[in-house]
C-alpha positions in Angstrom: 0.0 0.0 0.0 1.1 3.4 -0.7 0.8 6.5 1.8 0.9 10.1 0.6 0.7 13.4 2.3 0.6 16.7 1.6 3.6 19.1 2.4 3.6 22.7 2.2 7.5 23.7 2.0 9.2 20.9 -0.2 8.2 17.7 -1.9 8.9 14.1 0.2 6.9 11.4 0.7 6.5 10.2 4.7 9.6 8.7 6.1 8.0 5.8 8.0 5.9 4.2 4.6 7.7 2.5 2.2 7.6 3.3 -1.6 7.9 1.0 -4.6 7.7 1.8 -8.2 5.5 -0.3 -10.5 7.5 -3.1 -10.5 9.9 -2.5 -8.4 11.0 -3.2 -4.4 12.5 -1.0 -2.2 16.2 -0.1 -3.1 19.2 1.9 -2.6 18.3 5.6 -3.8 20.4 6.5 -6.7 23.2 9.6 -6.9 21.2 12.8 -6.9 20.9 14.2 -10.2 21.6 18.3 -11.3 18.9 21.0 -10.8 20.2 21.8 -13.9 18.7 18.6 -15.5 15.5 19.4 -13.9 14.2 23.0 -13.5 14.2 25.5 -16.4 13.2 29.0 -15.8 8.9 28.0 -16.8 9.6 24.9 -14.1 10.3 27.4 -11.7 7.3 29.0 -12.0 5.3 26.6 -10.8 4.0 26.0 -7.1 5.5 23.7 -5.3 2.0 22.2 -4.2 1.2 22.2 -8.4 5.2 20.3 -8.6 4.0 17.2 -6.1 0.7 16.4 -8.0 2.9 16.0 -10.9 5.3 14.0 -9.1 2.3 12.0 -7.9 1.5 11.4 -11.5 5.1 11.2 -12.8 5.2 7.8 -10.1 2.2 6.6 -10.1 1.4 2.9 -9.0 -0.8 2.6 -12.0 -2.1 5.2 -14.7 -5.9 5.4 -14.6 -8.9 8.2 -14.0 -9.2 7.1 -10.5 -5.3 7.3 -9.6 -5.1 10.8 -11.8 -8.0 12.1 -10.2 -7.2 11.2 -6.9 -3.7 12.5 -6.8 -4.7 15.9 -8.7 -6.6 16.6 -5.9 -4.3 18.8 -3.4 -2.2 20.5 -6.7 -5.6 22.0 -8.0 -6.8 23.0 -4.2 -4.0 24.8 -4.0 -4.1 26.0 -7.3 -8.1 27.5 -6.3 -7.1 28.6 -2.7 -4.5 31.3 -4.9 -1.4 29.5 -5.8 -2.3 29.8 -10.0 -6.4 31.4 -10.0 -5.6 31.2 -14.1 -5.9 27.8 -14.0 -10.2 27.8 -13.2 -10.6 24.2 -14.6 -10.2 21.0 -12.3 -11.0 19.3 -15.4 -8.9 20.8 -17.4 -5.6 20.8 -15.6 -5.9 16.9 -14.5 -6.3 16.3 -19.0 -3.7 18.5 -18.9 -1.0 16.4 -16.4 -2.5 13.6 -17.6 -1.6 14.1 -21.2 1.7 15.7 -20.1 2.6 12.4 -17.7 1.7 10.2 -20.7 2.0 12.1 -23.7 1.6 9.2 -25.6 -1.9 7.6 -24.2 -4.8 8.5 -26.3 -8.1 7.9 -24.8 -9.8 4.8 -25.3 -13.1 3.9 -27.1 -16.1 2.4 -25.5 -17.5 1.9 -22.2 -15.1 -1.8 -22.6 -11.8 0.2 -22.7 -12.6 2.4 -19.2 -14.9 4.8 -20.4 -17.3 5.4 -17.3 -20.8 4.3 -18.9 -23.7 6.8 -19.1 -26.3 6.3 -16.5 -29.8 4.8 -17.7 -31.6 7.9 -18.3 -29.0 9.9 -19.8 -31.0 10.0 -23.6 -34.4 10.6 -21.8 -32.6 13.4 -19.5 -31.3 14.9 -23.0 -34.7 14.9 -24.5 -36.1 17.0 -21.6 -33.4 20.0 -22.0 -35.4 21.0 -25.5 -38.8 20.4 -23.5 -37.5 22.6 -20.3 -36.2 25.6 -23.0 -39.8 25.2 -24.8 -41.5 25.2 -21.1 -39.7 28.6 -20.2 -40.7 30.0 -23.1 -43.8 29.6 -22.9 -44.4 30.9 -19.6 -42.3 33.9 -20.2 -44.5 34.8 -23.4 -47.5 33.6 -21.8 -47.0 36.0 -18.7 -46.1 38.9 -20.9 -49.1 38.6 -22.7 -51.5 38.6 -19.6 -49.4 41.5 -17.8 -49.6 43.7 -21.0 -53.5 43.0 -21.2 -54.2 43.8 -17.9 -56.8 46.9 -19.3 -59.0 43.6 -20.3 -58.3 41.9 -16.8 -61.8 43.6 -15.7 -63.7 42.4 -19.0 -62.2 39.1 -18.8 -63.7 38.9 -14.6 -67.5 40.0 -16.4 -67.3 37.2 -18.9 -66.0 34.7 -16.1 -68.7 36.0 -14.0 -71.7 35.2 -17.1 -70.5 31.4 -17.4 -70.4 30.7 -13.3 -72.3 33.3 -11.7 -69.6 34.3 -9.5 -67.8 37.7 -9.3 -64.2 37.2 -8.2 -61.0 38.4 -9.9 -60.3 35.4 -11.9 -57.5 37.7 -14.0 -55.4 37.5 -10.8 -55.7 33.9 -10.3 -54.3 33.8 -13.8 -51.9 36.4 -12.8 -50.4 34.7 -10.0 -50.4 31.3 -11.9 -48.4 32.1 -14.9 -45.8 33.9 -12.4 -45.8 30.6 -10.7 -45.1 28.9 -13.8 -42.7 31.5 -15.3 -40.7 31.5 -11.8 -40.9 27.6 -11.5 -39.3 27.5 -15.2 -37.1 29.7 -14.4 -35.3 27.7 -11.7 -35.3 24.5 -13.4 -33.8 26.2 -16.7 -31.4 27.9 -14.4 -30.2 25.1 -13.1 -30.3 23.4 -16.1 -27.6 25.8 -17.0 -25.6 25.5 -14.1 -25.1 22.1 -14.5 -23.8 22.4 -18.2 -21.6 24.7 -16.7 -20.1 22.4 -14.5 -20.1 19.6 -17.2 -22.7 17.3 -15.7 -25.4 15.7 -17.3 -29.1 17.2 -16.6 -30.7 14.6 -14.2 -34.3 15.6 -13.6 -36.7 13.9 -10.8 -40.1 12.5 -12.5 -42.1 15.0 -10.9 -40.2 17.8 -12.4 -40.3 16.1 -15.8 -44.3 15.5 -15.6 -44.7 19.0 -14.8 -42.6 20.8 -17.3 -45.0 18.7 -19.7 -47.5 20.1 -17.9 -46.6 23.7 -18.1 -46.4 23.0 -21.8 -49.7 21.9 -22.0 -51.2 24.7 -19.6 -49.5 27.4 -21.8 -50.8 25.6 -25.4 -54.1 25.7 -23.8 -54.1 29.5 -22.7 -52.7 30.3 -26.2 -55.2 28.2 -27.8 -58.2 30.0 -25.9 -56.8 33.2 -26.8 -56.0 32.7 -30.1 -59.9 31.2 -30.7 -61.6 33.6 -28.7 -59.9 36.4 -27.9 -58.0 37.3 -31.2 -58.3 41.2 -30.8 -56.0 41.1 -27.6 -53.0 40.3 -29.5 -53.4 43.8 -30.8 -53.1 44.9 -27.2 -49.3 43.9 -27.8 -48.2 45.8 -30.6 -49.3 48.8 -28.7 -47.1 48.0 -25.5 -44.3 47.5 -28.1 -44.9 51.0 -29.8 -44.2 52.6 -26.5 -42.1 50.5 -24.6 -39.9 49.5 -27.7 -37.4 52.3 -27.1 -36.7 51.1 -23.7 -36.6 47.1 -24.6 -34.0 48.3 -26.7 -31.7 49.6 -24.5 -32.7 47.1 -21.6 -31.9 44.2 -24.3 -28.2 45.7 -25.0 -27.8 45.5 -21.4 -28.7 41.8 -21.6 -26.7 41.6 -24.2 -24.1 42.2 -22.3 -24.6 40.3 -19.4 -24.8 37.8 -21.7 -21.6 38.4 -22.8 -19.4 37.1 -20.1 -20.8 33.2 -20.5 -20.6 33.3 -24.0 -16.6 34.7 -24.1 -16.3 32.7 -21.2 -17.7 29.4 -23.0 -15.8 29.9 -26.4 -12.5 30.4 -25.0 -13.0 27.7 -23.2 -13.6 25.8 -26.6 -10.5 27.4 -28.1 -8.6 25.7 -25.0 -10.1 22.4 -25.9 -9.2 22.7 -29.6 -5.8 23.5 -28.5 -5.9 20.4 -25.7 -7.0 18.4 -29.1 -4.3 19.0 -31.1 -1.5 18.6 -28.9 -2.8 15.1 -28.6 -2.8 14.4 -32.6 0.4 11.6 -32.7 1.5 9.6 -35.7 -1.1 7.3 -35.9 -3.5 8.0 -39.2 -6.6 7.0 -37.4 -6.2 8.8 -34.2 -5.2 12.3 -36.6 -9.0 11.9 -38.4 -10.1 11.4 -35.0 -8.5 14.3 -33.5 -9.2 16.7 -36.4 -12.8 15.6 -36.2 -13.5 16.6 -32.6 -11.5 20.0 -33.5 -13.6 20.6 -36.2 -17.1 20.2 -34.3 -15.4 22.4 -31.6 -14.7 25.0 -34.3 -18.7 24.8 -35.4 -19.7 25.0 -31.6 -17.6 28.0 -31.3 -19.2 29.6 -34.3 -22.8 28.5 -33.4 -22.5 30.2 -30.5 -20.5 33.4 -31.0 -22.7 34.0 -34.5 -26.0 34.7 -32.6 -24.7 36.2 -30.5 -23.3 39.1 -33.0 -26.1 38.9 -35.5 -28.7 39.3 -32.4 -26.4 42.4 -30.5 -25.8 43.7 -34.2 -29.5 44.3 -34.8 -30.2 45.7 -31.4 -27.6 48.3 -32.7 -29.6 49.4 -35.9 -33.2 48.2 -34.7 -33.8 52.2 -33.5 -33.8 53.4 -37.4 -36.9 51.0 -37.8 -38.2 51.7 -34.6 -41.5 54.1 -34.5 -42.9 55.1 -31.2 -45.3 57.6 -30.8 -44.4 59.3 -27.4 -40.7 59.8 -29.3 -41.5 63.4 -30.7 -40.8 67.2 -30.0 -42.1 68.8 -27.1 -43.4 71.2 -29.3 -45.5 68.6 -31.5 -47.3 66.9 -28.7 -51.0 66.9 -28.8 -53.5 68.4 -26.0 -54.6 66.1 -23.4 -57.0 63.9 -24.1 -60.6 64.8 -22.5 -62.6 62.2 -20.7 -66.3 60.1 -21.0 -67.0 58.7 -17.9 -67.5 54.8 -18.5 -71.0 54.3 -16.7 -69.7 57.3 -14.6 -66.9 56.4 -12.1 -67.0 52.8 -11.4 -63.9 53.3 -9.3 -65.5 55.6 -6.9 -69.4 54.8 -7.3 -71.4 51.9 -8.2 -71.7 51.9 -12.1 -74.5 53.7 -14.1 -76.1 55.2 -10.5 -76.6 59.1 -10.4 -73.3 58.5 -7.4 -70.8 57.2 -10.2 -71.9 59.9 -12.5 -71.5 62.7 -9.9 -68.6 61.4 -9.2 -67.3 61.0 -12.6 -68.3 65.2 -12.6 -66.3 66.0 -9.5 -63.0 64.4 -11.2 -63.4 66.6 -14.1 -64.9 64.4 -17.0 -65.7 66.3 -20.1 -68.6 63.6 -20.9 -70.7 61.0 -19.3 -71.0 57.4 -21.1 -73.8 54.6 -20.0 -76.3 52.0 -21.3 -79.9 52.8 -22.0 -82.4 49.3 -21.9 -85.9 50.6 -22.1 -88.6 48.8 -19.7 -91.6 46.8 -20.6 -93.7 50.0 -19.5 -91.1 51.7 -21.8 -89.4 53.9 -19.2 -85.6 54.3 -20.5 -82.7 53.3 -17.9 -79.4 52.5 -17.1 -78.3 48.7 -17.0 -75.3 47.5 -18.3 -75.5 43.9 -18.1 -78.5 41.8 -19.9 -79.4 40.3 -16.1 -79.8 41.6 -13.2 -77.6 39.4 -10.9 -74.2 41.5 -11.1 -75.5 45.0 -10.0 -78.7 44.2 -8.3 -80.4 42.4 -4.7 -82.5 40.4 -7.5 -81.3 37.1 -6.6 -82.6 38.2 -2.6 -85.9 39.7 -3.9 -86.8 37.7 -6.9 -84.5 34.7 -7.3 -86.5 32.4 -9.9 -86.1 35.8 -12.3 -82.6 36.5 -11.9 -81.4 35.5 -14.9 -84.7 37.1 -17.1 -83.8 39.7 -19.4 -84.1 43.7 -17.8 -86.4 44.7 -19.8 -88.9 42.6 -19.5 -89.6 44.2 -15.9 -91.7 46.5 -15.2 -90.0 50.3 -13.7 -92.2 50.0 -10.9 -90.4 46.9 -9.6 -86.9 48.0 -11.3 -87.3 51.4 -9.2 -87.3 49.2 -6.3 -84.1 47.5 -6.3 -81.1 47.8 -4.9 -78.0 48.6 -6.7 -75.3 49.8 -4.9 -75.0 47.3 -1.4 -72.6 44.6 -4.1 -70.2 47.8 -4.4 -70.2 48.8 -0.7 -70.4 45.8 0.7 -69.3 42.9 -0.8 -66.0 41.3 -0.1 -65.0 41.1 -3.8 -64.5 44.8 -5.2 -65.5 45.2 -9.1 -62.0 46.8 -9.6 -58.6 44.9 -7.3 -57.0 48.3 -7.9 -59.5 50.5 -6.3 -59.3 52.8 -3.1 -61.6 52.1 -0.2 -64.8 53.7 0.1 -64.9 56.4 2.8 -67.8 56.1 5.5 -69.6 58.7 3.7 -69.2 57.3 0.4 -69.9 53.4 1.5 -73.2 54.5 2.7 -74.2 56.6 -0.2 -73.1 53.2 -1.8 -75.4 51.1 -0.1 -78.6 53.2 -1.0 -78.5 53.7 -4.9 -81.2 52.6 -6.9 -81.5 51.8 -10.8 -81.6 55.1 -12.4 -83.9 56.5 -14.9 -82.1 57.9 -18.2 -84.0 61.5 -17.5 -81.7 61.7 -14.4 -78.8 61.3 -16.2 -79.7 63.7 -19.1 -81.0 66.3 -16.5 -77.6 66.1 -14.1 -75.3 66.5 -17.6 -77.8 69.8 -18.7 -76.9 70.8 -15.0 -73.4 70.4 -15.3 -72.8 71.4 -19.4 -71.5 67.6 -20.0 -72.1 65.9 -23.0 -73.9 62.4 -22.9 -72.7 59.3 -25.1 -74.9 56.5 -24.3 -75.3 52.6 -26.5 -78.8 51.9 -26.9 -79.9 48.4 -26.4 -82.4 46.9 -28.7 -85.1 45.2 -26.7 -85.3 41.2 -26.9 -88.1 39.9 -28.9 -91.8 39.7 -27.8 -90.8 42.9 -26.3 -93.1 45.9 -26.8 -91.3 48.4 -27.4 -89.0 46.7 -29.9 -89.6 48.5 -32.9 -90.2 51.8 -31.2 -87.2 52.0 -29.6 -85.4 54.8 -31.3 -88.6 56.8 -30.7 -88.7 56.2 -27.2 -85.1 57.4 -26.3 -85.6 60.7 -28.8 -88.4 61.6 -27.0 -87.2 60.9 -23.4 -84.3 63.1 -24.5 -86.4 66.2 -25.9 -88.8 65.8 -22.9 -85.8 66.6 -20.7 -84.7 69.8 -22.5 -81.3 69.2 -22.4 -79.5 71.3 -25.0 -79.2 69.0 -28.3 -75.0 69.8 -29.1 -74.3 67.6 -25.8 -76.0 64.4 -26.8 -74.0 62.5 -29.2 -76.0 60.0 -30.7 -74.2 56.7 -31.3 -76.6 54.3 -32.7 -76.8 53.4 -36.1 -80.3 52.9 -37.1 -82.6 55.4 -38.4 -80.2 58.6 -38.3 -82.5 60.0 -40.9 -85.3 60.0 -38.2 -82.9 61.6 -35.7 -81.6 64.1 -37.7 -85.4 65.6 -38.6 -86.3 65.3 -34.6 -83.2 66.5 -33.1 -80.8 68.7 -35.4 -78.7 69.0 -33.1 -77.8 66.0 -32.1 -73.5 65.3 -32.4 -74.1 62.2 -34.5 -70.7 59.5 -33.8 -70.0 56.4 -35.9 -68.1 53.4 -35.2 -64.8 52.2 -37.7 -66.5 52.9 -40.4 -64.4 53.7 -44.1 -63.8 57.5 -44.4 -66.1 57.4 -47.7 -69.1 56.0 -45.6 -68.5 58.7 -42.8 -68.5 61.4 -45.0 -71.9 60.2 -46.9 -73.4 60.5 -43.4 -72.1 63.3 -42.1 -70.3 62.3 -39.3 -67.3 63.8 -38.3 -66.8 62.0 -35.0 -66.0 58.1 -34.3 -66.0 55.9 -31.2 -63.8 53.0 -31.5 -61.7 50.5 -29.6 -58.4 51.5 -28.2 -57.1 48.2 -29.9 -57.9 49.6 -33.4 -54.9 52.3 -32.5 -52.6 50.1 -33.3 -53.2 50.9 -37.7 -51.6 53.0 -38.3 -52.8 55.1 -35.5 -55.6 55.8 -37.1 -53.8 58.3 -39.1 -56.1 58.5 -42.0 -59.1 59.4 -40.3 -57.1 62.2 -38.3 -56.0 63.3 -41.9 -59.6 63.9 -42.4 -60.3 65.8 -39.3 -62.7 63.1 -37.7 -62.4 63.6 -34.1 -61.3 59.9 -32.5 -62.6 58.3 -28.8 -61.2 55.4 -27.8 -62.7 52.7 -25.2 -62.0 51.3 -22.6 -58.5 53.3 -21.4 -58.0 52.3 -17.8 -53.6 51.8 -18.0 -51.3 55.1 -17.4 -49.2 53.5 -20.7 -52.4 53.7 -22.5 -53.9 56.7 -22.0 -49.7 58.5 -22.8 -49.9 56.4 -25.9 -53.3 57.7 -26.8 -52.3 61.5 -25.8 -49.0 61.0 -27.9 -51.0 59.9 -30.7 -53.0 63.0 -30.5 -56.2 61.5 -29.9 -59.1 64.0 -28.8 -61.1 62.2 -26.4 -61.1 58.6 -24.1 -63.4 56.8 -22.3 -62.1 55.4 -18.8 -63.4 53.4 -15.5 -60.0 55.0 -14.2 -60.9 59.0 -14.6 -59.3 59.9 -11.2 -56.0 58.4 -12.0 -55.9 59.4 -16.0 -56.8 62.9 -14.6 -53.8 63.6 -12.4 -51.4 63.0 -15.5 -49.6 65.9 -16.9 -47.1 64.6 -19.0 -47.3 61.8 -21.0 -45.7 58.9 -19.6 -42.4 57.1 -21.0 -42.3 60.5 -23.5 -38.5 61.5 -25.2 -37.7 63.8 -27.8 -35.6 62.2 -30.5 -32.2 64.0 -30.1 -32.3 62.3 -26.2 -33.0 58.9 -27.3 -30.7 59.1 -30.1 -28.1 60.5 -27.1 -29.2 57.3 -25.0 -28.5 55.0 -27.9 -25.2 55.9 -29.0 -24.0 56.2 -25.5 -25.4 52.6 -24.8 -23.9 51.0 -28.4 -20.5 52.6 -27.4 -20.6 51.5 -23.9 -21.6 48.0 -24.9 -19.2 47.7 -27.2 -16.5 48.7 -25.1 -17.9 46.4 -22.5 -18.0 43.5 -24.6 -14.8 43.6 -26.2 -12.7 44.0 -22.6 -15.1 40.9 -21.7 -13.9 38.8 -23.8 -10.4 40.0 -24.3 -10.4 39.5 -20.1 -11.4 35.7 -20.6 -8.8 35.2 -23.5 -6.4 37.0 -21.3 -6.9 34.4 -18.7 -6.9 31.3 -20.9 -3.5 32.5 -22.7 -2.0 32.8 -18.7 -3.6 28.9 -18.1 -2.0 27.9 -21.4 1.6 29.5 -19.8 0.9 27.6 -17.0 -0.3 24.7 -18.1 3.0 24.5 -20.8 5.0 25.1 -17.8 3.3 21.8 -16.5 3.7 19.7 -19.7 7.4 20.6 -19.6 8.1 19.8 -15.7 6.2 16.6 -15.8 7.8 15.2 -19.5 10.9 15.9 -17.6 10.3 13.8 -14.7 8.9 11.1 -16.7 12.0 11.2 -18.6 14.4 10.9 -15.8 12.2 7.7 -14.7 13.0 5.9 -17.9 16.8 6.7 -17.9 18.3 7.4 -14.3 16.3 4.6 -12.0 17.3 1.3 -11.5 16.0 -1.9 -13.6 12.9 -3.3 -12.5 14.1 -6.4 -11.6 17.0 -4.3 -9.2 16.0 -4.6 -5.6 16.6 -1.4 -2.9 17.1 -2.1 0.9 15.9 -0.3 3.3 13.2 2.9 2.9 13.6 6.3 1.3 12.3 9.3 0.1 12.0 11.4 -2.6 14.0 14.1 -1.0 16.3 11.8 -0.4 15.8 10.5 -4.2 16.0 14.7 -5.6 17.3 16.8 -3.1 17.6 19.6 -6.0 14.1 19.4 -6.8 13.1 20.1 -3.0 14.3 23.7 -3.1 12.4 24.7 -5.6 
């Protein structure tokens, strides 16, 4: 058996345990040779800790990964504790002795010739590192998309709430479970990472692997429902991009250059290996091809990496010349505010379409007021929103057997004696997450609305000069007033002598009828072509904020049609609509929207041109010391790691000519000081 220990000042072997060389039994110690033979100025270079492991592999009792491995151990902790920090690869300095000790061993081929086999799962583990990229992605995109549509999270609750029944804020359950997902991903990929870093293979528990097919098929099915049914909210991600783009940008070269490091760190490391490769190219034909093989699919790693890289941080540098973002103009070319419709008043503050939300909606400073007009069976017109009565209304307590019957086919008598303002104040689930809490006051004022009468409404907006935009339901069928409808709500609105410039009339039927009962009417249309608006007269359309994203609508500002978007709720919204110059919006948020100033995420051109040449230049500058830094350090490893081939060939070559024959046998114990006292002093 063979004893080893380590020594801090000079290399020997313990004096009590006996040594033998492979072969051999202890012996006399031959004449010490000259320092001369032995150290050369790179030899002296190297630690003296780095000098025993290659004396432990220069004597070893027999060559094999175990033995190498195993007496590397102490040279490369000393090498990591300071002695040589170039040298950041165990694995590569023990190839490196290794093929220095035995310059002539080529590693063997198949698991039969001392290749360590490849566990079991090592394929399946594979597979999953394509699945686990695909699973991240997902999430990631998935989360985006639900964050940047968070103005729909409230219509996406009232649709959730016509299917069950139940009001609840199902967009934040969705919220918090794609941020589970993306997180969760996250980690795994992570740590995917990290162990490809360190060289091992990705070794996944079955839970994780049933799960990351389970994200995958969580995130299909999300995009699959939104592709199917809610199409128009992809639109809702071109506009983020039109405002945030700029920013992006400049966050994306600072990826970039994070980035950086692992990539320069990863493709020197490859150039080291190529080099490692072809100092082990000997004589033999077959082991040359081999040789220049695994070079040449290091040289296409290296490029596969390093390309993308450059192509992707090369278009980041000339994306802004593509790039068009509204709120990137002149201080001097930006639009007036945008004015404000109340939606249904101020849902925020008040229970929707109730005389409290549109007094509130006043007090903030809206320029209109914006509801829904059903007309009764005793064909009173007034304000409901929703085509049942369950959401807004004590129905279900009064009448539950009716609850889900159409509004209008109650009478106002029994309308007039609802309540519609106790599920704002005091339910647990608010309609809005993001609201304030009621004040005493307020929650009490709450708790006593009742369904309003569209004459209220049109007699509080005469009081207060504020124009009224309203949709007109059509009536189901076997309802009376169904074909009188349009009659009904003209003549509830000249009975309340309201001045006729602030009603703007929306619906589309029977303007002609309108127009010769109320001249002076503001008549609106919806996306209709330019040609069609002007045939009617219309110089005013109401369309969704998604639309924004053609174009900006530019054609029909070239025309001088005035343009109100709805439903702007989101700060980023209502800046892109203001930078866009658009002249009105209709909001549940007026008493946020309305303490803006300044457009949000706004720049002139000269700054953001500033910002980007500063950030190219500084990236650049950043990148190129990274990687020069990384080569720097691989070109000291290769000095050091020469230094070793040379001090260990050397030893190895003074085994084979100045120690006895095998067969020779040595007395008594010795040492290797003993053996080289010249080497000791170095």
């Amino acid at each position: 058996m063979e004893q080893r220990r380590s020594v801090e000042t000079d290399l020997r072997f313990e004096e009590e345990q006996p040594f033998w060389l492979p072969g051999q039994l202890p012996s006399p110690a031959p004449a010490p040779l000259p320092a001369s033979w032995l150290v050369s100025p790179t030899d002296r270079k190297l630690p003296t800790c780095l000098r025993k492991g290659l004396y432990h592999f220069a004597f070893p009792p027999a060559m094999n990964d175990s033995s190498c491995c195993s007496a590397s151990s102490s040279a490369f902790a000393a090498l990591s504790s300071g002695c040589c920090p170039l040298i950041s690869s165990k694995r590569k300095l023990i190839n490196t002795i290794k093929l220095a000790a035995t310059p002539e061993a080529v590693p063997s081929e198949g698991p039969a010739r001392g290749r360590t086999p490849r566990p079991k799962g090592f394929h399946i583990d594979q597979l999953f590192y394509p699945w686990l990229f695909a699973a991240f992605c997902l999430s990631v995109l998935l989360l985006f998309t639900w964050i940047e549509t968070s103005n729909e999270h409230n219509g996406f609750d009232w649709v959730v709430f016509l299917g069950t029944g139940v009001w609840f804020f199902w967009s934040l359950v969705l919220l918090s479970l794609f941020w589970i997902l993306a997180i969760y991903m996250s980690l795994l990929l992570a740590l995917g990472l990290l162990l490809c870093w360190e060289g091992r293979e990705l070794s996944l528990h079955w839970c994780h692997k049933v799960l990351i097919l389970l994200v995958v098929g969580i995130c299909s099915f999300f995009f699959w429902l939104l592709f199917t049914y809610w199409k128009e909210r992809w639109l809702t991600i071109g506009l983020s991009l039109q405002i945030f783009a700029p920013y992006i940008h400049l966050g994306s070269i600072s990826m970039m250059v994070m980035v950086a490091w692992p990539v320069a760190f990863y493709v020197v490391h490859l150039e080291g290996e190529a080099k490692i490769r072809r100092y082990k190219i000997t004589s033999n034909e077959r082991r040359r091809n081999k040789m220049c093989n695994m070079i040449t699919k290091l040289r296409a790693l290296q490029v596969a990496v390093v390309l993308p890289f450059f192509l992707i941080l090369l278009c980041l540098y000339v994306v802004p010349w593509g790039n068009h973002s509204p709120c990137i103009q002149e201080k001097d070319k930006l639009g007036p505010k945008p004015s404000f419709f109340g939606h249904r008043g101020a849902p925020m503050l008040g229970p929707e379409n109730t005389m409290m939300s549109f007094e509130k909606a006043v007090e903030e400073g809206a320029f209109g007021l914006e509801s829904d007009v059903h007309i009764s069976m005793d064909r009173v017109p007034f304000l409901m929103h929703d085509y049942d009565l369950r959401r807004t209304t004590n129905i279900r307590e009064v009448l539950p057997n009716a609850s889900l019957q159409h509004p209008g086919f109650f009478g106002w008598y029994f309308l007039s004696t609802l309540n519609a303002g106790k599920w704002f104040s005091h339910s647990w689930v608010k309609p809005f997450y993001r609201m304030k809490s009621l004040s005493e006051a307020d929650r009490e004022k709450a708790s006593k609305q009742k369904i309003p009468k569209f004459m209220e409404l049109l007699k509080l907006a005469q009081r207060e000069k504020k124009l009224v935009i309203f949709d007109l339901n059509v009536p189901p069928r076997q309802h009376p007033a169904r074909s009188a409808y349009i009659q009904i709500a003209v003549r509830e609105i000249l009975d309340s002598q309201i001045e006729q410039h602030l009603i703007i009339w929306l619906p589309g039927s029977q303007r002609e009828y309108v127009r010769s009962r109320a001249p002076g009417f503001q008549h609106i249309g919806r996306l209709f072509t330019i040609e069609q608006l002007t045939k009617q007269n219309i110089t005013r359309i109401n369309v969704d904020y998604k639309r924004l994203f053609y174009n900006g609508l530019r054609e029909y500002k070239a025309a001088n049609i005035n343009i109100n978007l709805y439903v702007i709720n989101e700060p980023w919204l209502f800046s892109l609509a203001w930078c866009s110059r658009i002249q009105s919006v209709t909001t549940d948020n007026i008493q946020v929207l309305n303490k803006i100033n300044h457009p949000y995420y706004f720049m002139t051109p000269n700054f953001y041109m500033l910002m980007w040449i500063l950030m190219d230049c500084a990236s650049a500058i950043f990148i190129v010391a990274i990687f020069y830094f990384h080569w720097w350090r691989e070109s000291q490893s290769e000095k050091i790691l020469k230094g070793i081939s040379s001090y260990a060939g050397k030893v190895r070559g003074l085994m084979d000519s100045h120690l006895l024959p095998p067969t020779q046998v040595l007395e008594g114990p010795w040492s290797l000081k003993a053996l080289f006292p010249a080497l000791v002093t170095y």
